[in-house]
VEXGU-72323 format. One line per field, with one value per residue: x, y, z of N, C-alpha, C in turn; residue number from 1. Coordinates in steps of 0.2 Angstrom, whole numbers. Atoms other than C-alpha are relative to their C-alpha. Example, Ala and Ser with C-alpha at 12.3 -4.5 7.8 and 13.67 -1.06 7.14 Angstrom:
n.c1 c(4; -4)
n.c2 c(-6; -6)
n.c3 c(0; -1)
ca.c1 c(62; 68)
ca.c2 c(-22; -5)
ca.c3 c(39; 36)
c.c1 c(4; -4)
c.c2 c(6; 5)
c.c3 c(0; 3)
i c(1; 2)
REM end
This chain:
n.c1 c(2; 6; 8; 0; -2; 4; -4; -5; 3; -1; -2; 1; 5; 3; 5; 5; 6; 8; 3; 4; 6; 2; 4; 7; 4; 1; 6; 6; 3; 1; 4; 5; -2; 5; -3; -2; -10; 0; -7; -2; -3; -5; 4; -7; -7; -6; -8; -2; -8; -3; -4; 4; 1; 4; 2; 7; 4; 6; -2; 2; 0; -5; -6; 1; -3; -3; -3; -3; -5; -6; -3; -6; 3; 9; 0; 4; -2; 6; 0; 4; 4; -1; -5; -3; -4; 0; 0; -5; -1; -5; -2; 0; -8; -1; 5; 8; 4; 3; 6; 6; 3; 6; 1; 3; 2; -6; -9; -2; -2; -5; 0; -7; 3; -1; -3; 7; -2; 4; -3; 5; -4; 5; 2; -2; -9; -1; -5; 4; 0; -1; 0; 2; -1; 7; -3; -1; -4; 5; 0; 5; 6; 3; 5; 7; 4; -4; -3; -4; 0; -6; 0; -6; 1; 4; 6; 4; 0; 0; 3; -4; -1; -5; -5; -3; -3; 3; 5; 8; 4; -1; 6; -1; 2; 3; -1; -7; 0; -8; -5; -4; 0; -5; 1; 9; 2; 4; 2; 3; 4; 1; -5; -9; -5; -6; -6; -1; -7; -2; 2; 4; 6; 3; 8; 2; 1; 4; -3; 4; 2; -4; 1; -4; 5; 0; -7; -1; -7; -3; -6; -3; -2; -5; -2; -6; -6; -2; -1; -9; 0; 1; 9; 2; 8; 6; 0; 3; 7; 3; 3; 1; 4; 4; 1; 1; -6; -6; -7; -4; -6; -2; -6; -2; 4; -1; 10; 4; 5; 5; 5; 5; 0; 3; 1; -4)
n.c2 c(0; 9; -3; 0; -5; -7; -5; -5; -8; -2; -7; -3; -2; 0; 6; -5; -4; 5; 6; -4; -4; 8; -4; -1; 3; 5; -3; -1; 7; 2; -1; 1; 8; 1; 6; 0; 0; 5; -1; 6; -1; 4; 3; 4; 0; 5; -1; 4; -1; -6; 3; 3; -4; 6; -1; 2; 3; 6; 4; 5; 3; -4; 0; -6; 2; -8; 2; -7; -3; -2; 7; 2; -1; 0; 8; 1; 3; 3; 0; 3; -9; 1; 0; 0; 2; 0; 8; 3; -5; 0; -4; 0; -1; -6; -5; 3; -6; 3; -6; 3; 7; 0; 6; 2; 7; 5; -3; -7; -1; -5; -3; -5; -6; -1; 6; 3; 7; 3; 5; 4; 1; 3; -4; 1; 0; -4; 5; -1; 8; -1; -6; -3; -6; -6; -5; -9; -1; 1; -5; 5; 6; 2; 7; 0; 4; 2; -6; -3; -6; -2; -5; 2; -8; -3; -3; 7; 6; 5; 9; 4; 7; -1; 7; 2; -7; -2; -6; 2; -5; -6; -6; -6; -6; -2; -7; -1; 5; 1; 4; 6; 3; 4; 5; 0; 7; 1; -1; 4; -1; 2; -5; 1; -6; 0; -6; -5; -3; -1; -5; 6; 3; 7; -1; 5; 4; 5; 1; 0; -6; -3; -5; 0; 1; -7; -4; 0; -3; 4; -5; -1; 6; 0; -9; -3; 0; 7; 1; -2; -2; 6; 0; -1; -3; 7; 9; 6; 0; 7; -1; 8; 5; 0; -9; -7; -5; -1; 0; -2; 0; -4; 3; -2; -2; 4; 1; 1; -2; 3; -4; 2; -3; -5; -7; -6)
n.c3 c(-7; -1; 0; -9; -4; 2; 5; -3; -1; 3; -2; 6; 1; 4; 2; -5; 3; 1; -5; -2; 5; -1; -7; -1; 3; -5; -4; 3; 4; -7; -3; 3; 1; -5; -4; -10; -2; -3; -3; -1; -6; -2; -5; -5; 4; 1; 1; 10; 2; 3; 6; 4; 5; -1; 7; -1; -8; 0; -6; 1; -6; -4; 4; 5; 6; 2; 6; 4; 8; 4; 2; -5; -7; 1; -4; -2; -7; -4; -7; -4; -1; -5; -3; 5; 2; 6; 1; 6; 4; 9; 5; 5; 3; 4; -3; 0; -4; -3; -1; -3; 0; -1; -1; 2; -5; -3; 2; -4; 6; 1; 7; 1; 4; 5; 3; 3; -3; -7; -4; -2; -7; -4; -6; -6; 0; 6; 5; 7; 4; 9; 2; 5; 3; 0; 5; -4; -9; -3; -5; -5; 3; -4; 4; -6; 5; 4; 7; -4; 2; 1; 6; 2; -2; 3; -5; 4; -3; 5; -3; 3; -2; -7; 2; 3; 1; 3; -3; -2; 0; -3; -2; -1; -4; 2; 1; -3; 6; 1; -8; 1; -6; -7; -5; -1; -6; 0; -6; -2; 1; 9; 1; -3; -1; 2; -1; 5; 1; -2; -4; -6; 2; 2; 6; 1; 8; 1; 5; 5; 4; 0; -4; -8; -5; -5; -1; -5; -2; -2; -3; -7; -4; -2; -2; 3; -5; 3; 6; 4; 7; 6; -1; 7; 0; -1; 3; -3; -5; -1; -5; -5; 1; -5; -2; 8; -1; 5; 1; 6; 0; 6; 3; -3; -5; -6; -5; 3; -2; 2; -2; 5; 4; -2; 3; -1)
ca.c1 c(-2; -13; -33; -30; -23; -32; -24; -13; -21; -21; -11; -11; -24; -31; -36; -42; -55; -62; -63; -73; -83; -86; -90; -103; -109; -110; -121; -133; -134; -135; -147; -160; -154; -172; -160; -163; -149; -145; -129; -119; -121; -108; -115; -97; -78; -65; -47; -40; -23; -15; -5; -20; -23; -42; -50; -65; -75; -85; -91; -99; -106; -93; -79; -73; -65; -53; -44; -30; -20; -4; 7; 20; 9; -8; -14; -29; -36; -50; -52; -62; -78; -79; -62; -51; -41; -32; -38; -28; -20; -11; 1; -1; 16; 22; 15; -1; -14; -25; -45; -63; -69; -84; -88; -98; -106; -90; -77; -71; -68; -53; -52; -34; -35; -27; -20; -38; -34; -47; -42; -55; -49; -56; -64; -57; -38; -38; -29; -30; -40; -40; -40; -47; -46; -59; -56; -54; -51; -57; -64; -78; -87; -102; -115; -132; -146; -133; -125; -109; -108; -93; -89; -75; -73; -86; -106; -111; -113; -106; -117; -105; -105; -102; -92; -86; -86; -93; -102; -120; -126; -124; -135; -131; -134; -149; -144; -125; -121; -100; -97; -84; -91; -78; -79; -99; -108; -124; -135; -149; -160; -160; -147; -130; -120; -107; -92; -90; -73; -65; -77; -86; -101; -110; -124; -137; -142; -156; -147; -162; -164; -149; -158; -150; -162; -152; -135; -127; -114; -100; -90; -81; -78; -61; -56; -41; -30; -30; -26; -7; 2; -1; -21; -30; -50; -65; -65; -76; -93; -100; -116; -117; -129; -144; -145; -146; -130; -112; -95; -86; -67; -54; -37; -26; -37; -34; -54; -66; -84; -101; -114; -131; -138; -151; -158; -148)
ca.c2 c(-102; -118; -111; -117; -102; -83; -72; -59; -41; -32; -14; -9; 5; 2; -16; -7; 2; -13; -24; -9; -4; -27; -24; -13; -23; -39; -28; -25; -42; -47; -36; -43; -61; -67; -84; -87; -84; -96; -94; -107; -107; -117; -129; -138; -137; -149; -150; -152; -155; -140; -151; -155; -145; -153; -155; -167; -173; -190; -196; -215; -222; -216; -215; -197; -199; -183; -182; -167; -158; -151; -161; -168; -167; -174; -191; -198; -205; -212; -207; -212; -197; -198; -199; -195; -207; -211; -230; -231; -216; -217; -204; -197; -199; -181; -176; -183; -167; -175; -167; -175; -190; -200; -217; -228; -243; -256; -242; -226; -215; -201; -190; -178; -160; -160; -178; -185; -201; -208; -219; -233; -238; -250; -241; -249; -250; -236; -249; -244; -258; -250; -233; -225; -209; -193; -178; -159; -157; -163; -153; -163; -178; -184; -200; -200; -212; -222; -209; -201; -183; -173; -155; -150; -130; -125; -122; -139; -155; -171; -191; -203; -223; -227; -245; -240; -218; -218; -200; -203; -187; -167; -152; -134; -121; -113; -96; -91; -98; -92; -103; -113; -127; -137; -147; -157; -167; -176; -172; -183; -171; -175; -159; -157; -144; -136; -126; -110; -107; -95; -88; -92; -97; -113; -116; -127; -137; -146; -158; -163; -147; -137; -124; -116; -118; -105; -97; -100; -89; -98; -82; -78; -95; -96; -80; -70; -72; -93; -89; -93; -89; -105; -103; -104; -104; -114; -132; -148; -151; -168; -169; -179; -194; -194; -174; -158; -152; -150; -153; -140; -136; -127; -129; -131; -124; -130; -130; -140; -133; -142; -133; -130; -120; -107; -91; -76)
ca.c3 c(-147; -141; -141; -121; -118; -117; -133; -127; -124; -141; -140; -159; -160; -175; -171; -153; -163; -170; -155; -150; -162; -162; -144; -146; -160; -149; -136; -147; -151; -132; -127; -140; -134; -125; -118; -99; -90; -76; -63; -55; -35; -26; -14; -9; -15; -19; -20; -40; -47; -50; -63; -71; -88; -86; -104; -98; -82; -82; -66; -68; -52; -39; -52; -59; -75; -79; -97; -100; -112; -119; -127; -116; -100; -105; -94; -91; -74; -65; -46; -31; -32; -14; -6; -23; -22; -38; -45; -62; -75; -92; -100; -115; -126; -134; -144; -142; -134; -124; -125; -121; -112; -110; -105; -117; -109; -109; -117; -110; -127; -128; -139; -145; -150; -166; -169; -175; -163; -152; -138; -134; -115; -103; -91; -77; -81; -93; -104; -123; -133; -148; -158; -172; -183; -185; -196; -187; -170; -158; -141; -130; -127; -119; -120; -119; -129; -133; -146; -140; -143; -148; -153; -160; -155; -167; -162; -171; -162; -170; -165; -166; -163; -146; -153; -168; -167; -182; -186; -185; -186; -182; -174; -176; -163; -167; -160; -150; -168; -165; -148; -148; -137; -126; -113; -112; -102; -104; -91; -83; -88; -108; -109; -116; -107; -114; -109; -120; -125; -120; -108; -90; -100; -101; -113; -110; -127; -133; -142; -154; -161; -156; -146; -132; -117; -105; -102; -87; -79; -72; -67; -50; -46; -42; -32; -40; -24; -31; -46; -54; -69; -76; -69; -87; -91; -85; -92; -86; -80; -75; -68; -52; -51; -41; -39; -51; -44; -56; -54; -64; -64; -73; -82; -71; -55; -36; -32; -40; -37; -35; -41; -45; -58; -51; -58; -60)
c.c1 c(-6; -7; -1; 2; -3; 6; 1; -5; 3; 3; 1; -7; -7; -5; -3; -6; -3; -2; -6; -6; -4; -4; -7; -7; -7; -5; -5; -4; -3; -7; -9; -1; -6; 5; 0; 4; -2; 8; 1; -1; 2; -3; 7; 7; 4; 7; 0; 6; 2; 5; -5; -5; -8; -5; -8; -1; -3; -1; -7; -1; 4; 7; 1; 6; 4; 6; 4; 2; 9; 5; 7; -3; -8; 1; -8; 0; -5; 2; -6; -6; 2; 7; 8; 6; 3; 0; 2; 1; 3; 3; 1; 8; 0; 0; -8; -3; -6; -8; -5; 0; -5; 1; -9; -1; 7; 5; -2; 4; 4; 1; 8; -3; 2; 3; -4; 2; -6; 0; -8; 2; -5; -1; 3; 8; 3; 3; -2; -1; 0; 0; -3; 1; -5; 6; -3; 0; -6; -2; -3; -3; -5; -3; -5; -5; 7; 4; 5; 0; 6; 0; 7; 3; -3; -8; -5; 2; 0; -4; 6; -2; 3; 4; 3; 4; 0; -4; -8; -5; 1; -5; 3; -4; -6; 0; 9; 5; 12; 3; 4; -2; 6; -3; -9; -1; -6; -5; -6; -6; -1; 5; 6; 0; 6; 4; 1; 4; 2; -1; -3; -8; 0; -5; -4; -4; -4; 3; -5; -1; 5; -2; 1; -5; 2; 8; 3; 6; 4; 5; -1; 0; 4; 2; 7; 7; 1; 2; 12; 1; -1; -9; -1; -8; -5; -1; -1; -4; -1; -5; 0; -5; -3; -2; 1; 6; 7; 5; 2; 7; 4; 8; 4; -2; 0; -6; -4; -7; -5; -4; -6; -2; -8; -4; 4; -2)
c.c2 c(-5; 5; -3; 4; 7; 1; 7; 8; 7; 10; 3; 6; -1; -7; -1; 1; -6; -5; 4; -1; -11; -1; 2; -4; -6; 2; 0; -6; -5; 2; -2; -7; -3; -8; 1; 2; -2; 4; -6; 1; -7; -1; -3; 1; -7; 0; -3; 2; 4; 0; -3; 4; -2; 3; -2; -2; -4; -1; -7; -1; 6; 2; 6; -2; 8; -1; 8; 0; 3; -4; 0; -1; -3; -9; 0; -5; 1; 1; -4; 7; 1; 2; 2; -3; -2; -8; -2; 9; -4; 5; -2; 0; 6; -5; 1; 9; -3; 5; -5; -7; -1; -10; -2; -7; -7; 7; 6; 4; 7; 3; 6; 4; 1; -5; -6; -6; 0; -5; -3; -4; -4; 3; 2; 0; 4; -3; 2; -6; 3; 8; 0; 8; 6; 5; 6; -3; -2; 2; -5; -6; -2; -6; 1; -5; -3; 1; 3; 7; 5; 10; 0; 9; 5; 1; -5; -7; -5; -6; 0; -8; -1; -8; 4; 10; 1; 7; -2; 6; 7; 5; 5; 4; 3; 7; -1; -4; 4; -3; -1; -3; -5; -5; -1; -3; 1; -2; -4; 2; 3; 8; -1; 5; 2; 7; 7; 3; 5; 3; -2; -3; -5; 0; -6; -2; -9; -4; -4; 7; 6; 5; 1; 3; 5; 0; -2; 4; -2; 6; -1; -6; -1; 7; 0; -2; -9; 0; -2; 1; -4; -3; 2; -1; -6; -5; -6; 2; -7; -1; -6; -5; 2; 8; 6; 2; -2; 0; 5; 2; 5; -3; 2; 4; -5; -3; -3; 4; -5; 4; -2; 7; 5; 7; 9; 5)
c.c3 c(0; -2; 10; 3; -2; -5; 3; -2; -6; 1; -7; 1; -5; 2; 10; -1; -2; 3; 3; -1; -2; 6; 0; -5; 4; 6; -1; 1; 7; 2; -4; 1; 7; 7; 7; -1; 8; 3; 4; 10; 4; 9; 5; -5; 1; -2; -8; 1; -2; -6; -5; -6; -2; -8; -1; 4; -4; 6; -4; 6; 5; -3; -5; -5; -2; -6; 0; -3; 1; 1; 5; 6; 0; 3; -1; 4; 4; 10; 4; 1; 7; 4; -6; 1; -7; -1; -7; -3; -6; -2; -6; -4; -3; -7; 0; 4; 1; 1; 4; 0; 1; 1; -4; 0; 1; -2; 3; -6; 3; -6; 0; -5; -8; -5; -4; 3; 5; 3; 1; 5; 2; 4; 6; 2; -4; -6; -9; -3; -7; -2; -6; -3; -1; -2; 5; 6; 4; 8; 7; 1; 7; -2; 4; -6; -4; -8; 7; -3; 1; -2; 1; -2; -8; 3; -6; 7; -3; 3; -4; 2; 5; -1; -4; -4; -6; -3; -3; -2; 2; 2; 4; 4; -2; 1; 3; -7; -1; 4; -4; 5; 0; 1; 2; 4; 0; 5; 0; -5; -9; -4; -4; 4; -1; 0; -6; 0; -3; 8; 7; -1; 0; -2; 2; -6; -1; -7; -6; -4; 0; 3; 6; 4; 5; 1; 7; 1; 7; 5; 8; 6; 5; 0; -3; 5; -2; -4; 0; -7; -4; 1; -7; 0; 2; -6; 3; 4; -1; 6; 7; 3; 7; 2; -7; 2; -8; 4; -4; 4; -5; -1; 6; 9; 7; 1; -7; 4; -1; 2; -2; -4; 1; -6; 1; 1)
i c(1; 2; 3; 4; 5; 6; 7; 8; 9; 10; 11; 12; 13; 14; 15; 16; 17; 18; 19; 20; 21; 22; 23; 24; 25; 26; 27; 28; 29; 30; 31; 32; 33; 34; 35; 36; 37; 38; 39; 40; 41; 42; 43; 44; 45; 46; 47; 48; 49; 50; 51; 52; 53; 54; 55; 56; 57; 58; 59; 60; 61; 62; 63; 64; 65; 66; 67; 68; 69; 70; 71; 72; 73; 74; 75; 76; 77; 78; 79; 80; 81; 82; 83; 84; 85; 86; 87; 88; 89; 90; 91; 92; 93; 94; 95; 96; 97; 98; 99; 100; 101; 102; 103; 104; 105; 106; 107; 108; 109; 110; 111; 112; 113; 114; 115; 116; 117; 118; 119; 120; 121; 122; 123; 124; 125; 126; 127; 128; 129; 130; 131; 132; 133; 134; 135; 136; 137; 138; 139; 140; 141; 142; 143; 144; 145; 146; 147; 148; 149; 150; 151; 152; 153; 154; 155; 156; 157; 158; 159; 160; 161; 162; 163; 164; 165; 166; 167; 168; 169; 170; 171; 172; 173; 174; 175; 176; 177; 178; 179; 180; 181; 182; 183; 184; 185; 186; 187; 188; 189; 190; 191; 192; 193; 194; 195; 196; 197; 198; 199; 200; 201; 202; 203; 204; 205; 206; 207; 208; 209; 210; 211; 212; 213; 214; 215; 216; 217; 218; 219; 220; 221; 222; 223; 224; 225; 226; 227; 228; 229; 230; 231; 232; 233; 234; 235; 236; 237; 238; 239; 240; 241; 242; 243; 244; 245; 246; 247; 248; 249; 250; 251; 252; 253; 254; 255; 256; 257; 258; 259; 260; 261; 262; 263; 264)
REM end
């Protein structure tokens, strides 16, 4: 089963008892856990492609940048922020799995979840100018200090070369040390933020040190009555220029959100 999909609802009892007895462990561990905590309040919505299994948000200027997944069905594809119009796309070939993007100053880098391929695309016509290879899977990407920043659903953070995708350098979590982060995005204000796979979490991450600066809870975005059977989990944030607000989005999901990120 992909890892873009929830794990099916255990009914053995034995392995009941140990999500439990996991459970309570993980409470303990919560309640000693001092990390702000931060909520997402929804300021404006927006319509999203319900055909869009969505892996990563970039917006540039007025241009959102949107990369999806599963193989047979993964495009990526530039819109208009403003009026979404669509100003270029590319499909991915099966069975490529289409995961994180990120624009780095002339290139617009893609990353695939298990194929170790990363597209180098012209920004403007998605056109691929070249590719290269990387080892383990690859999840997110953002760019900031001209380093692009990658994870690869683990609770490490890879630098890479924003020409050549190089690794440059990595920085572990310093505490939530079992995420899996996802989907990132380098925010104005010297941040990553990164999607917390599988959950409504978002982490915010000092990415010099790996310390997580505060928790945010993304939950009860999308109301239950929108959901379908192919609705799947929060995926994509992209801050949006000139304001503290977010874009986030989810797989699959009709409503985009922009929010901001408050106190809980």
């Amino acid at each position: 089963m992909e890892r873009k999909h929830r794990a099916p609802v255990a009914t053995v009892p034995l392995i009941l008892t140990a999500a439990l007895a996991l459970a309570s462990t993980a409470a303990g561990c919560d309640a000693a856990d001092t990390t702000p905590r931060l909520r997402a309040e929804v300021i404006a919505t927006r319509p999203h492609d319900t055909n869009a299994f969505t892996e990563g948000l970039e917006i540039d200027g007025n241009t959102l940048y949107e990369s999806t997944g599963l193989s047979g069905q993964s495009f990526v594809r530039a819109t208009d922020l403003e009026t979404g119009a669509q100003l270029a796309r590319v499909d991915l070939p099966a069975p490529l799995f289409g995961e994180g993007i990120t624009r780095a100053g002339n290139v617009l880098w893609q990353l695939t979840y298990k194929d170790g391929i990363a597209f180098a695309r012209d920004p403007r016509t998605l056109a691929e100018i070249r590719r290269t290879t990387y080892q383990g899977e690859g999840w997110g990407l953002c760019t900031r200090d001209n380093r692009v920043v990658m994870s690869n659903g683990s609770s490490t953070l890879t630098f890479r070369d924003p020409q050549t995708f190089a690794v440059t350098g990595t920085v572990a979590l310093t505490s939530h040390r079992n995420t899996q982060l996802n989907g990132l995005d380098c925010a104005p204000d010297g941040s990553v933020y990164a999607n917390a796979w599988p959950t409504d979490d978002i982490l915010k991450i000092d990415p010099r040190t790996g310390d997580v600066r505060a928790v945010i809870d993304a939950s009860g975005l999308l109301p239950e009555s929108a959901r379908t059977p192919g609705t799947d989990v929060l995926n994509g944030i992209a801050s949006l220029p000139g304001t503290d607000h977010f874009l986030l989005t989810g797989k699959k999901w009709p409503t985009s959100y922009e929010v901001r990120f408050v106190p809980a």
